[in-house]
SEPANU-377771 format. One record per residue: z negated, y negated, x of N, C-alpha, C, O in turn. Coordinates in steps of 0.1 Angstrom, whole numbers, plus 5000, padded with zeros to 4 digits. Layout:
<recs>
ZYXZYXZYXZYX ...
</recs>
This chain:
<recs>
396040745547397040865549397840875536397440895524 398940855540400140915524399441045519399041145525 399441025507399941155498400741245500401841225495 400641355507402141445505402441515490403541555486 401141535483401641555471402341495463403041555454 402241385464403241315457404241245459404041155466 405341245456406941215460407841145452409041145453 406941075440407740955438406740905422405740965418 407340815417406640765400407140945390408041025388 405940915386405641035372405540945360405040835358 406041045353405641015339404640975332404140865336 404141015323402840975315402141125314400841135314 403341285315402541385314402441455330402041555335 403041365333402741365348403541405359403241395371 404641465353405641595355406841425364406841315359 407741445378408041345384409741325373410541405369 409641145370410741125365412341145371412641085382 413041215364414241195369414741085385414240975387 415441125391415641015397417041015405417841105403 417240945412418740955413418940925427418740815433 419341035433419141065450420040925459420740845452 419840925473420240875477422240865481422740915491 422640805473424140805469424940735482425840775489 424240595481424840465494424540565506425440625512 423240575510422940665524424040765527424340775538 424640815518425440955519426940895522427640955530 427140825517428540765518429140725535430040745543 427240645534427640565549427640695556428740745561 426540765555426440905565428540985566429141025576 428640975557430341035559431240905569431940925579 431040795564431840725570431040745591431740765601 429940725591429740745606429740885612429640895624 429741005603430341105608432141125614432741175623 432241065605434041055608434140985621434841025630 433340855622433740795634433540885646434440925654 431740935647431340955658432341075664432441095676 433141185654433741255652434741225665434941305675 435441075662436441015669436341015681437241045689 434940985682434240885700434340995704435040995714 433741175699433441295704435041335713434941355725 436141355706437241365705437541285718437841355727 437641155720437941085731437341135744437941175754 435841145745435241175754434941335754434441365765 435141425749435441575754436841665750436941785748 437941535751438841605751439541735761440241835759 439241665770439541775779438641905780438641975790 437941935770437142055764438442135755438342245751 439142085752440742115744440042215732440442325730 439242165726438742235713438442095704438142125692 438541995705438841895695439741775699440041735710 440141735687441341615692441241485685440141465678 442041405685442241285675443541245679444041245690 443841185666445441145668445641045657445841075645 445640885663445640825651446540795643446340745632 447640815647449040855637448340915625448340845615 447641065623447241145612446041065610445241145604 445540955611444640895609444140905590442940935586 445240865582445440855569445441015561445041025550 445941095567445641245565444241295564443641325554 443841285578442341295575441241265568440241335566 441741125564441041035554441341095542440341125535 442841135537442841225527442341405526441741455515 442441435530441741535534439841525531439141605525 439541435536438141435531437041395518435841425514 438441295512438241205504437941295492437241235484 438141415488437641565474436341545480435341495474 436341585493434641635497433641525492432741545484 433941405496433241285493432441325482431241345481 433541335470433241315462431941425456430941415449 432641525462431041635461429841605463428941675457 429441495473428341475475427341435466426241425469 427941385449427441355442426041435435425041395429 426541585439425841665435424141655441423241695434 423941605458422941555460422241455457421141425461 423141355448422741225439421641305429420541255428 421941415422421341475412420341545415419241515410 420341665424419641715424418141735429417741665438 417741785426415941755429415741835444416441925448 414541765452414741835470414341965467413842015457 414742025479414242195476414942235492415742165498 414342345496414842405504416042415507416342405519 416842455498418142465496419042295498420242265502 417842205494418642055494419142025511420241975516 418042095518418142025529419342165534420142125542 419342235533420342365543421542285540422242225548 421542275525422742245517423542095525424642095529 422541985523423141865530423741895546424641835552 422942015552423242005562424642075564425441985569 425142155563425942185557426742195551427442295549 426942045544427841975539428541915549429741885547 427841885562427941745567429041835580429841785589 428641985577429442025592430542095585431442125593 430742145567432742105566432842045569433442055579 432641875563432941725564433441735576434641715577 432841745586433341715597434541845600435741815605 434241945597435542025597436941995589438142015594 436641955577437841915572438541745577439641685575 437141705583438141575591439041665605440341675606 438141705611439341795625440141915621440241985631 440341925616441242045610442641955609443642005614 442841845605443941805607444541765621445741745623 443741755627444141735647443941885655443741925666 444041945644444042105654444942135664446042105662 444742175673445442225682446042385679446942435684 445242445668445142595668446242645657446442555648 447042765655448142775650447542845639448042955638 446642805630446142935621446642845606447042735608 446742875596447142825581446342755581445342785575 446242625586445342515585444842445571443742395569 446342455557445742415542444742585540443542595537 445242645543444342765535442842765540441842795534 442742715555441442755560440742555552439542545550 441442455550440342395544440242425530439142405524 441042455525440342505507439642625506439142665496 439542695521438342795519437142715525436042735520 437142665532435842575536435342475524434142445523 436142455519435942335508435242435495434342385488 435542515493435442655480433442725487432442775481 433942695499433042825505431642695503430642715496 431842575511430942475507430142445492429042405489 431342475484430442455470429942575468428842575461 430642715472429842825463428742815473428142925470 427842765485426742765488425442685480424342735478 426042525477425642425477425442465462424142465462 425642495454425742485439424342595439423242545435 424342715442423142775441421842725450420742745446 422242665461420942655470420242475465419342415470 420942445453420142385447419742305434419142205429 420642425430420242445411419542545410419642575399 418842625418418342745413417042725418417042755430 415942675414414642675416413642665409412842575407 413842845399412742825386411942925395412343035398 410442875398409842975405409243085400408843095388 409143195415408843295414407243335412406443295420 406843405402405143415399404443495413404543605418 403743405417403043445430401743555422400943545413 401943655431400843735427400143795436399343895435 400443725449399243735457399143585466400243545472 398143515467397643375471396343415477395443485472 396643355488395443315496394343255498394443145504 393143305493391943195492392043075505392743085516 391242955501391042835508390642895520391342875530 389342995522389243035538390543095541391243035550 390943205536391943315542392943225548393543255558 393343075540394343055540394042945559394842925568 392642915556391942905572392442965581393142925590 392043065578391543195590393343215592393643265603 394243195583395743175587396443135596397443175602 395642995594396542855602395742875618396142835629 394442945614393842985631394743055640395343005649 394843175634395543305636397043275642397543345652 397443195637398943135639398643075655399243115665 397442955656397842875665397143015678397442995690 396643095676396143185683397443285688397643335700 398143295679399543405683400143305688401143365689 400443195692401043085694401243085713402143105722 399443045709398943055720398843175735398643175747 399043285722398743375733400143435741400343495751 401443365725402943425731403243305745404143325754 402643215744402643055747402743135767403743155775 401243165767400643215780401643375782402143385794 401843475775403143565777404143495788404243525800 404643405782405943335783405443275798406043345807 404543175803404243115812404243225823404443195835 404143325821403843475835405343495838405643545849 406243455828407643505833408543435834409743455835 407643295833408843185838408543055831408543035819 408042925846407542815841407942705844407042635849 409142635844409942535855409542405848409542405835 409242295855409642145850410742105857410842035867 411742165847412942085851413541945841413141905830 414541905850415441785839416541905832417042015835 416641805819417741875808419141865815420041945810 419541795823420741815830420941945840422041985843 419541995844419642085854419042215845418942325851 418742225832418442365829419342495833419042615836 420642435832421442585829421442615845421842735849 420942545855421042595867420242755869420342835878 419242745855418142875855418042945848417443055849 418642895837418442945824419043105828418443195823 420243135837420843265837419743355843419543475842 419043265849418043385854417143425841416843545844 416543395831415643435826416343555819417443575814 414943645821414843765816414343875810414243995812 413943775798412643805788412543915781413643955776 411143995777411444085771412044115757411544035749 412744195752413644125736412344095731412143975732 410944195723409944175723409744005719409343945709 410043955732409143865737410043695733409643585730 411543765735412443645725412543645712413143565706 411843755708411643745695410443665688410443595678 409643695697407943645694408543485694408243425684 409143425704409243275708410043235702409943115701 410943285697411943215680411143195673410943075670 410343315666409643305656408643195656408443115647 407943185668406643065668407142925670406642825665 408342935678408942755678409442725664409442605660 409942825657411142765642410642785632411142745621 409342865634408742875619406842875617406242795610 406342965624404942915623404542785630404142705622 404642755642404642615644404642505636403642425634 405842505631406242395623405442425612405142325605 405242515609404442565595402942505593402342435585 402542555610401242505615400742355610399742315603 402042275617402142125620402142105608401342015606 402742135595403142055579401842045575401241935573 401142175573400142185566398542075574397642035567 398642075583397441965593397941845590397141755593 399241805585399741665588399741635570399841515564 399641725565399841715550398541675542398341615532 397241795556395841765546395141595560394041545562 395941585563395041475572394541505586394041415592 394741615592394141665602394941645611395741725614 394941505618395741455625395641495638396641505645 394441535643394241625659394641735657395541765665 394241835647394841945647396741965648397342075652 397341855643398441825643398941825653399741915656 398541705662398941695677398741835683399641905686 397441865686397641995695398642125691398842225697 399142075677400342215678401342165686402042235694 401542035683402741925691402941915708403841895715 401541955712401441975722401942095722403042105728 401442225717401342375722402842405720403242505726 404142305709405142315711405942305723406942375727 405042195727406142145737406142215750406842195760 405042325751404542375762406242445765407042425774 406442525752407642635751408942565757410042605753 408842475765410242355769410342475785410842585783 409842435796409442475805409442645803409742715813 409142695791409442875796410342875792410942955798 410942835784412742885775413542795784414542855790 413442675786414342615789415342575781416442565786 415342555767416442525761416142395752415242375744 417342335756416942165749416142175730415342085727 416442295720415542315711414242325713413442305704 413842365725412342385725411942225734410742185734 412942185739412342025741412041915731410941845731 413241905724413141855712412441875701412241785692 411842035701411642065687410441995682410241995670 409841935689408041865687408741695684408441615675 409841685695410041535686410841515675410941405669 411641615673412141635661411141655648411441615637 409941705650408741735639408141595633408041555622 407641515648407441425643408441275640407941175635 409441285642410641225636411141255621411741195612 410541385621410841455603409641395592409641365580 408441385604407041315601407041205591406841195579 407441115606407640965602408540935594408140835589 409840965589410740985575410341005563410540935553 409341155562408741095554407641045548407241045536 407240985557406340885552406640735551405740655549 408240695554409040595551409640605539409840525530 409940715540411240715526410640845522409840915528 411540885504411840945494412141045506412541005517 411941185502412141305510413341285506413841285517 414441255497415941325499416841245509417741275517 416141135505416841015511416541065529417441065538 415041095530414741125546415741235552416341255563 415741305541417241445547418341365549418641365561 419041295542419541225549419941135561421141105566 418741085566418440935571418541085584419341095593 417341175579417341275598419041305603419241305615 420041315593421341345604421941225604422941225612 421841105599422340945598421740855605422340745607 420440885612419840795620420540805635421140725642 420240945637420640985652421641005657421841015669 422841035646424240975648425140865651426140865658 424140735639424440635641424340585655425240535662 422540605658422540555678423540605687423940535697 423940725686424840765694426540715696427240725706 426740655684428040545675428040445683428940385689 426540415681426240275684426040205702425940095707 425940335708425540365725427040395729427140385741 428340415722429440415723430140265726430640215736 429940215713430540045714429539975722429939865722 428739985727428139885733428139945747427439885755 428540035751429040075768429740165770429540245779 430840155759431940285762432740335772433540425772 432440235784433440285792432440325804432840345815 430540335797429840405809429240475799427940465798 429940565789429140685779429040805789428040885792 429840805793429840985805429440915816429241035819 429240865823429240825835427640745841427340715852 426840745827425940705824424940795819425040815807 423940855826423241025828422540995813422641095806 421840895808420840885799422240905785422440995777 422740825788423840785773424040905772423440985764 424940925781425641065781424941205775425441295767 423741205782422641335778422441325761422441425754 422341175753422441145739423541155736423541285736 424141135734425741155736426541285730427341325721 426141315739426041505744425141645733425341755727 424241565736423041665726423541645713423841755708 423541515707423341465694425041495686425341595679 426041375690426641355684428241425687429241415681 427741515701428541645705428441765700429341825695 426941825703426441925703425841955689426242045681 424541825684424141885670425441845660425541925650 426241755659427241745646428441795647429141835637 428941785659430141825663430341955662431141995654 429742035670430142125671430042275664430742375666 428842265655429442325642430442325638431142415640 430842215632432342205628433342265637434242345635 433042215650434442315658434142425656435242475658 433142535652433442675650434042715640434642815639 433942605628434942645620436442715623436942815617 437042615634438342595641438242675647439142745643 437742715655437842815667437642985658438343075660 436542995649436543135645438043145632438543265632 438443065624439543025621440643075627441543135621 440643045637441743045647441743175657442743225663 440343245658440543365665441043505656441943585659 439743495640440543595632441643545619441843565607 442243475627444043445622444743595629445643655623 444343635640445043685650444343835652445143925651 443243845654442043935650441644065639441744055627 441144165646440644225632439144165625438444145634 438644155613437744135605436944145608437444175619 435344145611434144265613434044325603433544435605 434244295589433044345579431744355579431244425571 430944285587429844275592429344365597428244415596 430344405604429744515616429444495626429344575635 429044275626428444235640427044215641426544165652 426144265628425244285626424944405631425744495631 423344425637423044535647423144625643423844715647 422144655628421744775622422744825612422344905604 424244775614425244795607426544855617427544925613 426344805629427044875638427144975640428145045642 425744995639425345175645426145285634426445405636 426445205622426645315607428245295607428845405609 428945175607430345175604431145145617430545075625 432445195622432945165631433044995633433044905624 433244975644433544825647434444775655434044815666 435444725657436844685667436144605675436944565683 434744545678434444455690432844525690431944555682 433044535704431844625711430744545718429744605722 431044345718430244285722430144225712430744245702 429044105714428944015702429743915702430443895711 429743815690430943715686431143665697432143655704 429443605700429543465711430343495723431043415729 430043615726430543665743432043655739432843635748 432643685723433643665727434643565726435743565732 434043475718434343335718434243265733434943175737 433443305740433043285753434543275759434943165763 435443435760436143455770437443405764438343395772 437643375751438643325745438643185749439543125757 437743135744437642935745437242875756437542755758 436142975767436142895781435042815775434742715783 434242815765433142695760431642745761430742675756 431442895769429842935767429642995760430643015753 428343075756428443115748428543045734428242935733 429043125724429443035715429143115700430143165693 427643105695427243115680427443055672427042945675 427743055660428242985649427643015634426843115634 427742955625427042915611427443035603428343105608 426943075590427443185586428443145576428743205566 429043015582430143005572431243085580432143165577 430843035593431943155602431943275604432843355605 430343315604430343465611430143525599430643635601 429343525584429243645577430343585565430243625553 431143495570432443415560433743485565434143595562 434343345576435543355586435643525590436643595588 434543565597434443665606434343775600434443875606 434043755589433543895586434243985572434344105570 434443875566436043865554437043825555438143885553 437043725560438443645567438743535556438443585545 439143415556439543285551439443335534438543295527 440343425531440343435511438843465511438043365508 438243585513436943595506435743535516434743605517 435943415522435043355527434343315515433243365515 434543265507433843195497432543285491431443255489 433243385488432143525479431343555489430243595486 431543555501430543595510429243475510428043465507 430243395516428643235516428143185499427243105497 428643215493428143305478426643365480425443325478 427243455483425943555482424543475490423443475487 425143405503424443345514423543235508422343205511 424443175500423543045492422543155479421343125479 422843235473421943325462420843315473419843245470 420943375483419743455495418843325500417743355504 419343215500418943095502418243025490417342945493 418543035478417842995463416543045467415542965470 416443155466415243245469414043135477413043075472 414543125490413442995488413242905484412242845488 413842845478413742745470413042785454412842715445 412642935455412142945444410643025451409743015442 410243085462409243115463408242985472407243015477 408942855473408442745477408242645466407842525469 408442685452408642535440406542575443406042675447 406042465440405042415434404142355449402942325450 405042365456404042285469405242155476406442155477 404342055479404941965479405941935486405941975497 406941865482408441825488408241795504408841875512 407741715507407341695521406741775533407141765545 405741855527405041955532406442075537406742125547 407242075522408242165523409242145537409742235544 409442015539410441955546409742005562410242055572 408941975559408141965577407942135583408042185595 407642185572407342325573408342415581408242495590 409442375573411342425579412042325582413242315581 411042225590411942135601413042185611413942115614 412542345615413542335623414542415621415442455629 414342455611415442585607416642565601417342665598 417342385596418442305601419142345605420242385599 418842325621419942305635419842495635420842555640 419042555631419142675632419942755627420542835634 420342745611421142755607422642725607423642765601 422542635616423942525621424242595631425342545634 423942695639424342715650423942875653423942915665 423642985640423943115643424043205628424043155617 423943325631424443355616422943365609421743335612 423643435597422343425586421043515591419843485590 421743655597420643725600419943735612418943805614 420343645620419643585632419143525626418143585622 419043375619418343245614417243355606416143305608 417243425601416343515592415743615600414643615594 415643705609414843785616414443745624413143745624 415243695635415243625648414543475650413643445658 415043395641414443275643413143265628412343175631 412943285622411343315619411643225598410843165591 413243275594413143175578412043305572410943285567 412743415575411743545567410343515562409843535551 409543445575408043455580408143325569407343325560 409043225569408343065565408543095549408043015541 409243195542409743235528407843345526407043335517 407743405535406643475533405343415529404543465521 405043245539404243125542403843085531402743085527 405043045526405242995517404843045501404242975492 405043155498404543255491403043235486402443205477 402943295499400943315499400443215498399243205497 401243125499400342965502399142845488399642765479 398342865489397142815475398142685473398342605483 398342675465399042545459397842445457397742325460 396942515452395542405452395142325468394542215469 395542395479395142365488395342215490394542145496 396642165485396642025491396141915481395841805484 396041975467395341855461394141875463393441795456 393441985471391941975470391641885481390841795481 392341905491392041795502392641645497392141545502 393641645488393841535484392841445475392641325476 392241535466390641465461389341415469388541325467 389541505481388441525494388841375498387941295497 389741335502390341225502390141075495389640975500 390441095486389841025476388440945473388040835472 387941115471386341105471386040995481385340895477 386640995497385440975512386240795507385740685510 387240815501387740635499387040555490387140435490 386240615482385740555471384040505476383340445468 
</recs>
């Protein structure tokens, strides 16, 4: 069994040497986002929310070619919580400032990318230079920290069986939405099942896969996947193979390099499922469903909310973050439903949540002070990166495996109440730092 404590050559005082992140990976990763960008554009154009036009072909290219160069900053910096929000995040301007030049939409197209471009570094620059940690002054003895990881798979379990009383289908991913309108869960109870898929779960799974407890591991993998069948939503199908895909990375590669490789690998196949049967990508239920999920839905379409919330408060009043619940109630608000419903009846695309580069950025200041808002967003994000420094890089990775795509796809204070970062910044906290080299000696010892 790998080490997860350790994550690359040390020194002599033991402390890990400098090293210099994955630079080539990152490059290619821009160049096959741009493409798949392309393929997306051909095959859901008639979604009339993205385009391509290869006349502006050389625009685009310029247009991206500053960002590029930003990426240098993950050459440097050391992994952290913040590494991975951050790359991800990088990767869905990138793709915004590639489609922004094939807009369809009439809004100040230079102003909205130098606020995206502005708004990208004032995230990136805090969410991962800032990780002098915080003095833990309350930690978890070795049992408590037991009697933890029980307790978890027990609330797991017990929201698991909740969930099964009010709705249990084995359906195909092509036919969910046939049911999805019917479910009608208690808030309560959508709250409990965010929290356990995006954060204790996965919390569960790092820490069993980190000390060796490879059964214990699977049965969370299992008890994940149960949650497919009551939610119905392609996250809770994926989310178990996404853990152990985060797994196996890193135990191939350098954790930065694996943040990488997780949005470069599964893009690429989808690139690659393009040129070798493009003219049966839609028409072809398996392709298409990859297709669709991956190089539509997870890369693409972040970036289009760029464009689309861009393009609604060009025309719109602000919120001031008055689309936040407990903020509603205190200051007046010009929209009486939430974003998505209204992006819904504007764009004809579903409901439609977005990153907080849009909603506590775009939406809520408007294009100039986007930047000072996702500002503050990256400060609020340091934070874990500082109440997680002293537990291992990997463990870190696996633990907020899924809180990525989560953050890619709603605002800050959903991804933080709603989907369970609160609980994994809390985890993390209490967590015995001794815990993993003690099992890592335990280890040792039974090799010897």
């Amino acid at each position: 069994m790998t080490d997860l404590t350790d994550d690359g050559p040390r020194s002599f005082f033991g402390s890990p040497r400098p090293r210099l992140g994955p630079a080539f990976l990152i490059y290619f990763h821009i160049g096959v986002c741009c493409l798949s960008l392309v393929y997306v554009a051909e095959f859901y154009g008639h979604l009339q929310i993205i385009m391509f036009d290869g006349n502006r072909l050389q625009w685009a290219t310029l247009n991206i070619f500053p960002f590029a160069i930003v990426s240098i900053l993950f050459t440097f910096a050391e992994f952290s919580f913040g590494y991975v929000l951050g790359f991800y995040f990088y990767t869905m301007v990138l793709g915004y400032l590639w489609l922004v030049v094939f807009s369809k939409f009439h809004y100040d197209h230079s102003l909205a990318a130098l606020s995206a471009f502005a708004s990208a570094l004032a995230f990136i620059l805090p969410a991962l230079f800032i990780t002098s940690p915080v003095k833990q002054r309350y930690v978890l003895s070795a049992r408590a920290f037991e009697r933890l990881l029980l307790s978890i798979l027990i609330f797991a379990a017990a929201i698991a069986t909740i969930g099964v009383v009010h709705n249990f289908r084995l359906v195909g991913v092509t036919e969910i939405y046939k049911f999805r309108a019917e479910l009608n869960f208690p808030t309560w109870l959508r709250y409990a099942m965010g929290v356990t898929t995006n954060a204790l779960l996965p919390f569960a799974f790092a820490c069993f896969f980190a000390r060796g407890q490879i059964f214990r591991a699977t049965g969370v993998i299992l008890l994940l996947s149960l949650f497919y069948p009551i939610t119905l939503s392609k996250a809770s199908l994926f989310a178990a193979f996404w853990l152990l895909f985060l797994a196996l990375l890193s135990r191939l590669f350098e954790v930065r390099g694996a943040v990488v490789i997780s949005l470069l690998l599964p893009t690429s196949i989808g690139v690659m499922l393009v040129l070798l049967f493009k003219v049966q990508v839609l028409s072809h239920s398996q392709i298409a469903v990859y297709f669709g999920t991956v190089n539509f839905r997870m890369i693409a379409l972040p970036s289009i909310g760029l464009d689309l919330y861009s393009d609604f408060f060009s025309t719109h009043d602000l919120t001031y973050f008055c689309q936040i619940n407990f903020l509603k109630s205190l200051v007046s608000c010009p929209y009486n439903e939430p974003l998505a419903l209204l992006m819904q009846r504007t764009y004809q695309i579903g409901n439609f949540n977005a990153s907080l580069f849009a909603t506590e950025g775009i939406a809520s200041v408007g294009l100039i002070a986007a930047p000072a808002a996702v500002l503050a967003c990256g400060l609020l994000i340091s934070l874990g990166n500082r109440l997680s420094c002293g537990l291992p890089p990997k463990f870190i990775l696996l633990s907020m495996g899924m809180l990525p795509q989560v953050f890619l796809n709603v605002p800050l204070t959903i991804a933080f109440l709603t989907n369970g970062t609160a609980i994994i910044f809390l985890l993390w906290y209490i967590t015995p730092r001794t815990i993993f080299s003690l099992d890592a000696g335990k280890r040792t010892a039974v090799a010897s």
